[in-house]
Phi, psi and omega in degrees: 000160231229113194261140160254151162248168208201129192240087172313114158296151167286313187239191179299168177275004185269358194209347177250159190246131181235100209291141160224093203272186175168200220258342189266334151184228200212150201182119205264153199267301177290357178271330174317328191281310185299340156326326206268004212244140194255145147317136218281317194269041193248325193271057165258316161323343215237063181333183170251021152295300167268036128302301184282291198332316180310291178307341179291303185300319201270023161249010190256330152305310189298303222284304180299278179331335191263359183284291205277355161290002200268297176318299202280337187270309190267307195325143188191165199206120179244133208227143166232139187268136207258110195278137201268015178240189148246341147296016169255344164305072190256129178298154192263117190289134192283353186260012195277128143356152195244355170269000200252342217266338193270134163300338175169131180179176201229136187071172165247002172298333195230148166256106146286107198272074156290352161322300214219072156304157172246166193215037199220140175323299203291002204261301170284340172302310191305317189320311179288119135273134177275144163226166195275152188266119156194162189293331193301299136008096164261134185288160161301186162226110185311163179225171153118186193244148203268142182245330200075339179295120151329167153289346160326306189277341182277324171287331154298316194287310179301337180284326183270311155315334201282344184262318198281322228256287190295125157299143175331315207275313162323321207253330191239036169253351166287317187287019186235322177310320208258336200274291211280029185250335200250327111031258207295334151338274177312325178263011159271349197233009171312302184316335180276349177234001170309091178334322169282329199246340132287000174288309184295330184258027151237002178271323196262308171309324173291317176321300203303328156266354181265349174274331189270330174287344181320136189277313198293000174290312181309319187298283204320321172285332174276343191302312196277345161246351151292313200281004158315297197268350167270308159325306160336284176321316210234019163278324164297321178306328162111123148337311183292329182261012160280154178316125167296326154317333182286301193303347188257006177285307207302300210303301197293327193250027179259127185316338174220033180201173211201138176273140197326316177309298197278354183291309175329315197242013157066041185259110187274147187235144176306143179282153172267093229225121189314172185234122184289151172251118181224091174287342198279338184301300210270016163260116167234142196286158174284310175281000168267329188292324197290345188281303201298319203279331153303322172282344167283327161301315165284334166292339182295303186296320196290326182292295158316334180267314181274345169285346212265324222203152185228053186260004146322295191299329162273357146293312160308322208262330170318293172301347187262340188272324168329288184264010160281329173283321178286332200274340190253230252329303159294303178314300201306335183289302208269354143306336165275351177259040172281307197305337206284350182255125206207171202277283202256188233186125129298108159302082163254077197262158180289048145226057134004299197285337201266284172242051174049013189265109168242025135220146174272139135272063183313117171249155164261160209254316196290305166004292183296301179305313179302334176257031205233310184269355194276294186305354171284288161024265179318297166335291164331285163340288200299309160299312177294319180313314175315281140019263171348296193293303202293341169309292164339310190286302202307332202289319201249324168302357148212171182272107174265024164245075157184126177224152162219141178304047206280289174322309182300290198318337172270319168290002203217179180249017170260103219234357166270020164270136177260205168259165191233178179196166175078224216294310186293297183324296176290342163290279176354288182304326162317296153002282185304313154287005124256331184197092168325321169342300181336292178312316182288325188265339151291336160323298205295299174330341195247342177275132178296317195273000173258008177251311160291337160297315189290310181278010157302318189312287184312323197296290168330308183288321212268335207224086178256182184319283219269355173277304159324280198297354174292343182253022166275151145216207206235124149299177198286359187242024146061064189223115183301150181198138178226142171228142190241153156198163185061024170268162181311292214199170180320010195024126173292321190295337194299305192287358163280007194259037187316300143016304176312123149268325150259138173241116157276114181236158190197138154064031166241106210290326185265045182279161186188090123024022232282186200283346181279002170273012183276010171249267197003052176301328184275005169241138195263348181235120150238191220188116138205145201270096135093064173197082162347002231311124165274142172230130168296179192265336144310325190263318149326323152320297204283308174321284183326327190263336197224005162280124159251009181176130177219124158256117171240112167242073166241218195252334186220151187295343190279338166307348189283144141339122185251043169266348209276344162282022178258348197289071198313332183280343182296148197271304179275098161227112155332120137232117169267122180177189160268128161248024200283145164299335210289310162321284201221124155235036151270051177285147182263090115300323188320349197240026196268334162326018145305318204256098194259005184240030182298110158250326165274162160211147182224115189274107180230115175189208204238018182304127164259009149231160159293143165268129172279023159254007158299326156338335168306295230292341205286001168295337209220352180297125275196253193270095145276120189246146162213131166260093159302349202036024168113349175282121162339077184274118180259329182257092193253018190303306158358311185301328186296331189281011163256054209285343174296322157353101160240356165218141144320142110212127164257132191229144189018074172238334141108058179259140176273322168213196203252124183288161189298311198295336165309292167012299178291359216247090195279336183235049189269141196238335180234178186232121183233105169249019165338142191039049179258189167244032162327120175253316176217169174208090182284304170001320181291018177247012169258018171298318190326313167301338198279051181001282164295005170308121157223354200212123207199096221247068173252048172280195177045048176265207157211051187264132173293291171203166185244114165342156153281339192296354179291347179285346200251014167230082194281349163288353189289134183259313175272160157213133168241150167215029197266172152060057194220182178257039186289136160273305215229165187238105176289176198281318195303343195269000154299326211276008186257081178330316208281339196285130209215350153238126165250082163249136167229045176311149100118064156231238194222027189292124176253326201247111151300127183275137160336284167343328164322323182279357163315288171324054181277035161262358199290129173227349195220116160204116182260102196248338210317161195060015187236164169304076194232123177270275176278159170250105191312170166270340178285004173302286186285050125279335176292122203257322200278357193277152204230320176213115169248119204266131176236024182293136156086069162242186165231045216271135180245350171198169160217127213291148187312322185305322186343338191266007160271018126340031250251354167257009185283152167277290183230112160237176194206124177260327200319145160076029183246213214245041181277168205237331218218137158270130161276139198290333188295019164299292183325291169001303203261109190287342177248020136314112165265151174283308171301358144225051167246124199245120176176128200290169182321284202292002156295317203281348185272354176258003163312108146334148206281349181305290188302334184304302186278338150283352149305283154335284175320304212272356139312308176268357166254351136326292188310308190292308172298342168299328180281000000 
């Protein structure tokens, strides 16, 4: 046999090396042992069954390495030939030569003891004894039964018994002992190296420690246990020594109780919670907040993502059947072969012809020890299958792809974590059987309402009182105003802003209303674009008494706020949004018989009918606007019943003529039919009826031409007729003595009629865009007129009456076919050059006199204005 050397370690295997060489090669105990080896932040991951399963291997690794190093150094087979006569038994003669008695030698000095060859290097060495040559001396006289054999054939015999003799298992069990140790290793930790199931369980182990090391996880769980204890405080203290405001706020801002008003209308308010002061709670450095906000992101997307699926668990539960299923293999097989190991062997190999023997006697040297480490083994084995099984039962005795977060929701003040399932679920359980701590602290990461602390938190520090009023400013109707957009949430700094009149807020997904906008006296507006907004139940108090006017604006009707049909004092109401019934049918209108003090409502949506219950509104409504953005509204009958009605406007609703239902609207004063596919309006000759009707907005059309019957509508003051297909101006629409606005801008008008002049109310007349040649003279009989627009004509002069104009303001020349300005321009003294609209080189054919009294009395305009 081919001798190894091999240095059996002392200490662990994790740090001393311990070599096992042999002739096919070389292979070190720790790298074997690193099968068995995890990323260190994986053992959260590592219950304590494959804790003990680990330490179990490496000592079922040690065992197997040190049987075959045992094997390859020491194992060995000593064999003697069993004679099979008693005449072959020849005593050995004691008068024999000492040359006949030696198998080969030179001298008498050395004795070969061929009885009993050896069959190892340190074995022949032994063979030679030296004695000193003296005469004096009598050699010894071998004993014992003559073999005839060498040492050669003994060393042949032992090899050959040693393959023929000896059982299989006795010769392969460190290497089978060392295969199925390495085995059961790789299938303990596979899930950890699997390419699908360790991206996620090194993904979900990074999450787990950076949520757990989180400075805001310590605030938020220490936050939840002051207000523990502050509750706790004032549940001893007794019910009975609170303020009665305080017990009737709580009763009011409780989450399942309602005051008889809002219990009717079933309208829920955020509860109100004293508010604890923890200055050490609400400071978080900006970069801890910005880690957490992250780490919130990210647990959101890793829950989406690892819930999809349960192939952790079933990789887990694969390895553990894996390896329950190698422990009954092994064992059963390697209990029948304890017997099999035995000291001494009967030999009968077929070489007979070779040293006249054809039987052996054999002991194995090994024997004892092999079966010393075999019954370890076995022992070994035998725990871990136990081990296996109990894993199995833990696996299977409940469903661990579902966990849920009960305890936390009772221990904490985040009672909106939710529970999880698959994949997730099961890392989590996994968790617990190292440290529940984890689970707790990941938690606060899985709460909505521990994702709006932080962000207030952050929201508060970053946007304080004075960064605020640097973003208030004055709107166009010379009104303090602040618009926030795009924030997490509301600023606390905001409701210190008593001043404020107006408020925007857009695109804050988190608005939330407190109880501190009740110092805000001065504001009467709020605006919110696509921001749900929560109100407590004290700011809603508040709202309901000192709100006049809301813009709401969003994508489903269900965004609206349903505090918002309770505001009894509102004047003004905004919805930009879809409302079509057709679409959606939770439309909330039902509830505006509330708002009984409504006087505008302005609609910008997608409706085909007036919803009839706006019709509640018709006792007290004023002003209806609905902006269609281009859908078609076929059913407006609704309208009659709104008789209080005094001003219309339908905008892109895609009408073809001026509906019937208006007729009825008796105290309607204005009309707006803007942007329609109006083609004609015969109609107009049921306006007669409409008394109060001054105001009459049918531009942005297709109208063709204008009835005669317009004349029979003698209140009218305003008229729009621009951006329509008019040719002709008939002579009756002179006849509207009342009229004071004109415009028939942007059509296809060629002749201004003489009759014109007739309008001596006229004050605003607008022709701009059209084919227009002459300008009559009777036009400046309207002595009150103030703006005459004649621009983007083919007007080539103008008559000399213009300076009886003597109140015009503004004209606009531009674009026509002029040669010349006429001088009796100088005339109208409350002409300005900025509202003389005329290229250059016109004003330059002025006298300079008029030029220059233009001009001057511009810039001493200019100047007391400054």
């Amino acid at each position: 046999m081919v001798g190894c050397v091999h240095r059996l370690p002392l200490c662990g295997y994790a740090h001393d090396r311990c070599v096992w060489m042999h002739s096919a090669g070389m292979f070190t105990l720790t790298e074997v042992a690193s099968l068995n080896d995890i990323q260190p932040t994986y053992r959260i991951l590592k219950p304590w069954w494959d804790v003990f399963m680990d330490y179990l291997g490496v000592v079922m690794l040690m065992l197997a390495i040190f049987a075959g190093t045992m094997q390859l150094t020491k194992d060995q087979v000593v064999c003697l030939p069993v004679l099979e006569s008693l005449e072959d038994q020849n005593p050995v003669a004691t008068e024999r030569p000492p040359e006949k008695a030696l198998g080969s030698g030179k001298g008498g000095g050395h004795v070969t003891l061929a009885a009993a060859p050896l069959a190892s290097k340190e074995q022949t060495d032994s063979v030679v004894q030296h004695f000193p040559q003296s005469s004096s001396v009598k050699q010894p006289q071998p004993t014992g039964l003559r073999t005839n054999l060498d040492f050669q054939q003994y060393v042949f015999v032992n090899q050959m018994c040693y393959h023929v003799a000896l059982p299989w298992y006795s010769k392969y069990f460190p290497y089978l002992a060392l295969i199925h140790t390495i085995v059961l290793m790789v299938s303990s930790n596979f899930w950890f190296k699997y390419p699908k199931t360790s991206s996620k369980i090194e993904h979900f182990v990074s999450i787990l420690g950076k949520c757990f090391e989180s400075p805001w996880t310590t605030k938020a769980l220490s936050e939840t246990a002051c207000e523990d204890s502050e509750e706790n405080k004032q549940r001893l203290t007794g019910a009975s020594t609170l303020p009665k405001h305080l017990s009737t706020s709580s009763e009011e801002g409780s989450p399942n109780q309602s005051t008889p008003m809002l219990a009717k209308s079933s309208i829920k308010f955020s509860a109100e919670k004293p508010v604890i002061e923890v200055p050490s709670m609400t400071i978080l450095d900006k970069k801890d907040g910005e880690q957490a906000k992250a780490l919130f992101e990210k647990v959101r997307k890793f829950r989406t993502h690892v819930e999809d699926s349960d192939m952790i668990y079933k990789f887990y539960v694969a390895q553990t059947i894996i390896k329950t299923v190698k422990f009954i293999l092994i064992l059963c097989y390697t209990m029948t072969f304890v017997t099999s190991i035995k000291f001494d062997h009967d030999c009968e190999p077929e070489i007979k012809h070779l040293t006249g023997y054809a039987k052996f006697k054999c002991t194995h040297n090994m024997a004892f020890m092999l079966k010393k480490l075999l019954v370890s083994y076995i022992v070994l084995i035998f725990v871990y299958g136990l081990v296996c099984i109990y894993t199995l039962f833990w696996l299977f005795r409940r469903p661990l792809k579902e966990y849920s977060f009960e305890k936390v929701r009772e221990e904490s003040s985040f009672s909106d974590i939710p529970d999880v399932k698959n994949d997730f679920a099961f890392l989590l359980h996994m968790v617990d059987q190292y440290d529940q701590l984890y689970s707790k602290r990941f938690g606060v990461f899985l709460s909505e309402v521990s994702e709006n602390k932080l962000r207030e938190i952050s929201l508060n520090h970053e946007w304080t009182f004075e960064k605020l009023r640097q973003h208030v400013t004055r709107n166009a109707q010379d009104k303090l105003e602040l618009h926030l957009f795009m924030l997490s949430g509301v600023p606390d700094a905001v409701f210190d802003l008593t001043d404020l009149e107006v408020l925007k807020l857009e695109l804050i997904p988190e608005a939330r209303i407190t109880a501190k906008i009740s110092q805000m006296i001065n504001l009467h507006e709020l605006h919110f674009y696509h921001c749900p907004a929560k109100v407590e139940q004290t700011a809603f108090s508040f709202l309901r008494d000192h709100l006049r006017c809301l813009h709401v604006k969003f994508t489903d009707v269900g965004e609206i706020p349903t505090w918002v049909y309770m505001l009894k004092n509102l004047r003004e109401l905004y919805l930009v949004g879809n409302l079509n019934s057709e679409n959606n049918k939770m439309i909330g209108l039902e509830s505006l018989r509330d708002l009984r003090h409504l006087k505008i409502l302005h609609l910008k949506s997608n409706l085909t009918k007036i919803p009839t219950n706006i019709t509640d509104l018709s006792p007290h409504l004023i002003k209806l606007v609905v902006h269609n953005d281009g859908t078609k509204l076929f059913v407006l009958n609704s309208l009659k019943k709104m008789i209080n009605l005094a001003e219309l406007e339908l905008h892109n609703c895609e009408l073809e003529r001026i509906p019937h239902a208006i007729f009825s609207l008796t105290n309607l004063q204005e009309l707006d039919l803007k942007s329609n596919n109006i083609r004609t309006i015969e109609e107009v000759i049921s306006f007669q009826h409409l008394k109060r009707l001054n105001c009459l907005k049918l531009w942005h059309n297709k109208i063709i031409s204008i009835p005669l019957s317009i004349s029979l509508v003698k209140n009218l003051e305003f008229l729009y007729l621009s951006h329509n297909k008019l040719e002709t101006l008939p002579i009756t629409l002179f006849n509207l003595l009342k009229l004071r606005y004109l415009d028939v801008s942007h059509n296809s008008i060629v002749v201004i009629p003489p009759e014109v002049g007739f309008l001596q109310n006229l004050q605003h007349f607008a022709i701009t865009g059209n084919k227009v040649e002459v300008v009559p003279k009777q036009l400046f009989k309207c002595t009150k007129l103030r703006s005459l627009s004649l621009g983007h004509n083919c007007i080539s002069s103008l008559p000399e009456k213009i300076g009886q104009s003597l109140q015009l303001t503004h004209l606009e020349l531009k674009g026509n076919c002029l040669d010349r300005l006429p001088a009796q321009l100088g005339q109208c003294r409350l002409l300005r050059r900025n509202g003389l609209i005329v290229e250059d080189h016109l004003f330059d054919t002025l006298p300079l006199e008029v030029k220059e009294s233009i001009s001057q009395e511009t810039s001493a305009n200019f100047a007391n204005g400054v």
